[in-house]
N, C-alpha and C positions, 0 to 999 in steps of 0.2 A: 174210656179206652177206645183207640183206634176199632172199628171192625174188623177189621181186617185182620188185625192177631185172631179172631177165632179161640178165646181162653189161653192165648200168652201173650207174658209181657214183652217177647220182641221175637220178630218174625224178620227171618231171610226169604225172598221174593225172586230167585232168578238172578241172582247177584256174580257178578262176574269182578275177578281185580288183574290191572296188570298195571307194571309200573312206567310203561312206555307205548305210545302211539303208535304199533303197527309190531309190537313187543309180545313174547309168548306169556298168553294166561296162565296166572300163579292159580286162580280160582277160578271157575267157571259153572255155571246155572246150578248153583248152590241155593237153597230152598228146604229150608224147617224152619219150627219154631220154639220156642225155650218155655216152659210155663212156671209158675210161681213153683217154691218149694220143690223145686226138682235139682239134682247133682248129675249135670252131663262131662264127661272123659270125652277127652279129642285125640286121636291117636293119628299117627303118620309117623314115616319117616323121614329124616335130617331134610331138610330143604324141599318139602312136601307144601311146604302153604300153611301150616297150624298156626305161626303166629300173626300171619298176615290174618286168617279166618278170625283169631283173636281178639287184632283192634278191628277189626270191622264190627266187631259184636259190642266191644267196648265203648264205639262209637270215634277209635285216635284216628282208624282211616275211612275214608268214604268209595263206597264202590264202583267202579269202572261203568258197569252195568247194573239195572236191577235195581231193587228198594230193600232198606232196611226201615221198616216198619215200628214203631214204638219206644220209646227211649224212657225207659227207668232211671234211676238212681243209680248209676252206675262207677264200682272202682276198680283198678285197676293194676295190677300189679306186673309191671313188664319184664321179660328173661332180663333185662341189664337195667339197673336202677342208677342214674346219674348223680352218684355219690357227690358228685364237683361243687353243691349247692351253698350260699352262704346263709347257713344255718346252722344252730346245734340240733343234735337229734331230738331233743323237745320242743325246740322253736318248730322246725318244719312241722311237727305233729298238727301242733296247736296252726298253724298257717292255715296247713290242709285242710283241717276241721273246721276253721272258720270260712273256709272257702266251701267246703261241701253244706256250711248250712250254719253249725253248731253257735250256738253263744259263747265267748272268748273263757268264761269259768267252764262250761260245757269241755271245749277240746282240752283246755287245760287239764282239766281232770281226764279223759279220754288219755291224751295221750301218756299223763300218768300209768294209766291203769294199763295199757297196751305194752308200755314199754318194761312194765314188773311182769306181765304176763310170757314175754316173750325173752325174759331170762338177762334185760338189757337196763334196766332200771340205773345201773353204777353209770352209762353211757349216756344218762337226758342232758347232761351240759357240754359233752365234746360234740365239735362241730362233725359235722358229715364228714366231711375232705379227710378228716384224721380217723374217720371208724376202718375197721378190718371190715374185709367179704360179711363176713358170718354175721357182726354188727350192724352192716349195711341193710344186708338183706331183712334183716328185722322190721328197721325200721321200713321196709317197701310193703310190708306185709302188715304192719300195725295201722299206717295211712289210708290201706285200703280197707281194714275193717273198723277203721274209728270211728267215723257214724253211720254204722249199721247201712248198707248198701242193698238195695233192689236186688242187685246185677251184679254178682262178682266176678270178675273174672281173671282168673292166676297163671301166669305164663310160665311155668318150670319154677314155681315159688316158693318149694319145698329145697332148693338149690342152692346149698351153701350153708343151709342150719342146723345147728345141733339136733343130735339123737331128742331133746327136753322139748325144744322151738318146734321142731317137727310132729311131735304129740301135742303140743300146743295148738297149732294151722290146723293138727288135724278135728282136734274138737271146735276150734271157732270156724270152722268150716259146716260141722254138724250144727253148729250155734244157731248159722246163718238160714241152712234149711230149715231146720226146726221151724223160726220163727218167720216161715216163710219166703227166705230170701232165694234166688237161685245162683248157681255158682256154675260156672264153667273152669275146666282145670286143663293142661297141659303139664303131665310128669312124667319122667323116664324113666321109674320106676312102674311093672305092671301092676304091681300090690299095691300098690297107692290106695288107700279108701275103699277095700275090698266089702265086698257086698253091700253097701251103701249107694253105688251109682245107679241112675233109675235108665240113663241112654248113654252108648257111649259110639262117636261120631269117627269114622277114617276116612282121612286125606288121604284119595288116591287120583293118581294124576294130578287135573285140572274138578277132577268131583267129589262130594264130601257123602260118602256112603254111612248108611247107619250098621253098627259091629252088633250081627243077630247071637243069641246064644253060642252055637253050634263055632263061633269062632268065625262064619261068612260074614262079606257084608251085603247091603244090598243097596239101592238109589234112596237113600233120606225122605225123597217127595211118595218114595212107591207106596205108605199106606193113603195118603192122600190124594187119590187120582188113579183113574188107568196109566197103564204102563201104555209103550210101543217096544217094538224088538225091531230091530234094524241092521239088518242084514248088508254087509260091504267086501269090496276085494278091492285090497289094494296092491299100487305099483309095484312089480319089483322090488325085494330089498329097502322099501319106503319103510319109514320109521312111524309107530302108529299116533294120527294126531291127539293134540289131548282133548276128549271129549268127557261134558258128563253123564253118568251111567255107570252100570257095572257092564264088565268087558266080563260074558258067559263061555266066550269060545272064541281061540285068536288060534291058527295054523302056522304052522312056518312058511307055506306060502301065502299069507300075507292075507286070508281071508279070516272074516271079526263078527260077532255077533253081538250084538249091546243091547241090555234090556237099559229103557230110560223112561222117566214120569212121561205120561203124551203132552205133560205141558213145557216139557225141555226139549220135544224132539227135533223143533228147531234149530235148536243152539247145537244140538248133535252132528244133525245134518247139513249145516251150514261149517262145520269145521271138516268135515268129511268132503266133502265137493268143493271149498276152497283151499285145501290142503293143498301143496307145493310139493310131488304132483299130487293132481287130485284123485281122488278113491273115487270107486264108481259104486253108487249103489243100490245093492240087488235087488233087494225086498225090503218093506216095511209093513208090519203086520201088528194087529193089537192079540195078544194071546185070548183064545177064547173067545173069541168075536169072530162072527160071518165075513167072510170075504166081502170085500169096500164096504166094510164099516170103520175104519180106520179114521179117529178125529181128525180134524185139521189141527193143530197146534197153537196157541198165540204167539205172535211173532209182537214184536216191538215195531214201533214204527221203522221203514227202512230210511236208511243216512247214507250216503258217501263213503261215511264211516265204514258204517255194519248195512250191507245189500240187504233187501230183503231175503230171506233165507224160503226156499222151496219151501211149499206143503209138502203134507204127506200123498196125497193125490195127486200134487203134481210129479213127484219122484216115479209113483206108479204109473203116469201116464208116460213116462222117457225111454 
C-alpha cells in the first residue's frame, strides 16, 4: 500500500477541480481519507460539488490540482445510468463482471443472483433501452456490487427503486462493510442508513468540511494538522471567494474569519488576495500558539498558472 494513505485505502491530498482554465473551483484543497470497512455520507446542497467529489473518489474524474492517492477496487454507481446500451440487462451484468475481473460462469451467476435479489430477475433478457427508470436503476446498482468492490461508491442510488430494492441496497450496502468494503453514498433522503455511518463529509462552498455530532461542520483536514485562522476584509459589497475552510464569522460589512488545516492556508490565501477585487488580509494566526509561530504552509510549486501563493509570514510582514 501507498504510504502515504496512513491506514486508508484512498486519500484526497489538497485536490482541487474545475472544469475550465481560468473557471470557478467546483472543489478546492479538499483533503481526507476513506479507510477499509467504513460508511462515509456526503452531504451538500443542489450544485454543491457532491457528484463531481464522487468521481473524483471513483477515480471517472481526475483533479485540477492535488493527488488522489490509492486506487482500490472500485464501482460505481452514477445519479444517471445510460440506459441507451446494447445489451440485455443479463448481458451487461455478465460484461461488467468480466470486465471487473470475474470468470464468464462467475458473472454469469453473479448477475443471476443480483438481478433475483433486486426484485428484477423477470427483466435478464430485455434489453436495457426497453427497461423502466426503476428497472434501470437496478441494474446500475447490481453492476456495481457484482464483484464485491473495495470502493463503493453510490450517487443518489437509492433513486428510482422500490420500497423492496431500497431494503435490498440497504443490506448489500451493510454486506459490503461488514466484509470489509468501504462505500461512500450521496442520498436526498436524511435517514438514509441511520446510525450505521462512521463520517459523514459537507460540500460547502469550494471545501468539503467533516458534519461533527452537534449538526457543525468543521475543515476535513483539522483533526490531522494544526489549524490557522485567517482573518480578511473585504471590498465593498464584494461577494465572498470560495475558499477552503470553515467561514467562523462573516459581517455584512464584508469582514470573514476562516479557520483552515495550516497545510491549505495557502490555497486560502491565494484565493483571498487574488480575488476580483482583492480582499486584504488582516491577520493570520495559528490558535493557541505564541505570536510568530505561525507554520509556513506547503505551497505547490508556483506556474503561470497558480502564482506562488504568499506565506503566512509573508502576509504578516504586508
Amino acid at each position: 500500500m501507498d504510504s502515504d494513505l496512513e491506514g486508508a485505502v484512498l486519500r484526497l491530498d489538497g485536490v482541487g477541480r474545475r472544469y475550465a482554465m481560468g473557471g470557478p473551483w467546483v472543489l478546492r484543497g479538499v483533503g481526507f481519507g476513506i479507510g477499509a470497512g467504513t460508511l462515509v455520507r456526503i452531504e451538500g446542497a443542489n450544485g454543491t460539488g457532491k457528484s463531481t467529489l464522487l468521481r473524483l473518489l471513483a477515480g471517472i474524474d481526475a483533479p485540477t490540482e492535488g493527488r488522489v492517492a490509492g486506487r482500490p477496487r472500485t464501482a460505481y454507481v452514477p445519479e444517471r445510468f445510460p440506459a441507451a446500451l446494447p445489451f440485455t440487462a443479463a448481458g451487461y451484468l455478465t460484461h461488467l463482471g468480466r470486465v471487473h475481473g470475474l470468470a464468464k460462469g462467475a458473472a454469469e451467476r453473479g448477475a443471476r443472483e443480483w438481478l433475483e435479489r433486486f426484485g428484477a430477475a423477470s427483466h435478464a433478457g430485455t434489453p436495457l433501452s426497453e427497461l423502466s427508470k426503476g428497472s434501470s436503476q437496478k441494474v446500475a446498482v447490481a453492476q456495481a456490487l457484482l464483484a464485491g468492490p473495495e470502493l463503493l461508491v453510490l450517487d443518489e442510488a437509492w433513486t428510482g427503486l422500490d420500497a423492496a430494492a431500497r431494503g435490498e441496497l440497504d443490506r448489500a450496502v451493510a454486506e459490503r462493510v461488514a466484509d470489509g468494503g468501504a462505500v461512500v453514498f450521496v442520498d436526498h433522503d436524511p435517514l438514509r442508513l441511520p446510525g450505521t455511518v462512521d463520517v459523514t463529509y459537507a460540500v460547502v462552498g469550494s471545501a468539503v468540511n467533516v458534519r461533527t455530532p452537534d449538526g457543525t461542520s468543521r475543515d476535513a483536514t483539522a483533526s490531522e494538522g494544526p489549524s490557522v485562522v485567517i482573518e480578511a476584509q473585504g471590498p465593498p459589497g464584494a461577494a465572498q471567494p470560495s475558499v477552503p475552510g470553515v467561514v467562523t464569522a462573516h459581517s455584512s460589512q464584508g469582514a470573514l474569519r476562516l479557520t483552515v488545516a495550516a497545510t491549505h492556508s495557502d490555497v486560502a490565501l491565494r484565493a483571498l488576495l487574488t480575488a476580483r477585487p482583492p480582499w486584504h488580509v488582516v491577520s493570520v494566526s495559528v490558535p493557541g500558539a505564541a505570536p510568530g509561530s505561525v507554520p509556513a504552509p506547503a505551497s505547490a510549486e508556483p506556474s503561470a498558472a497558480h502564482p506562488a501563493a504568499p506565506t503566512t509570514s509573508e502576509v504578516r510582514d504586508r
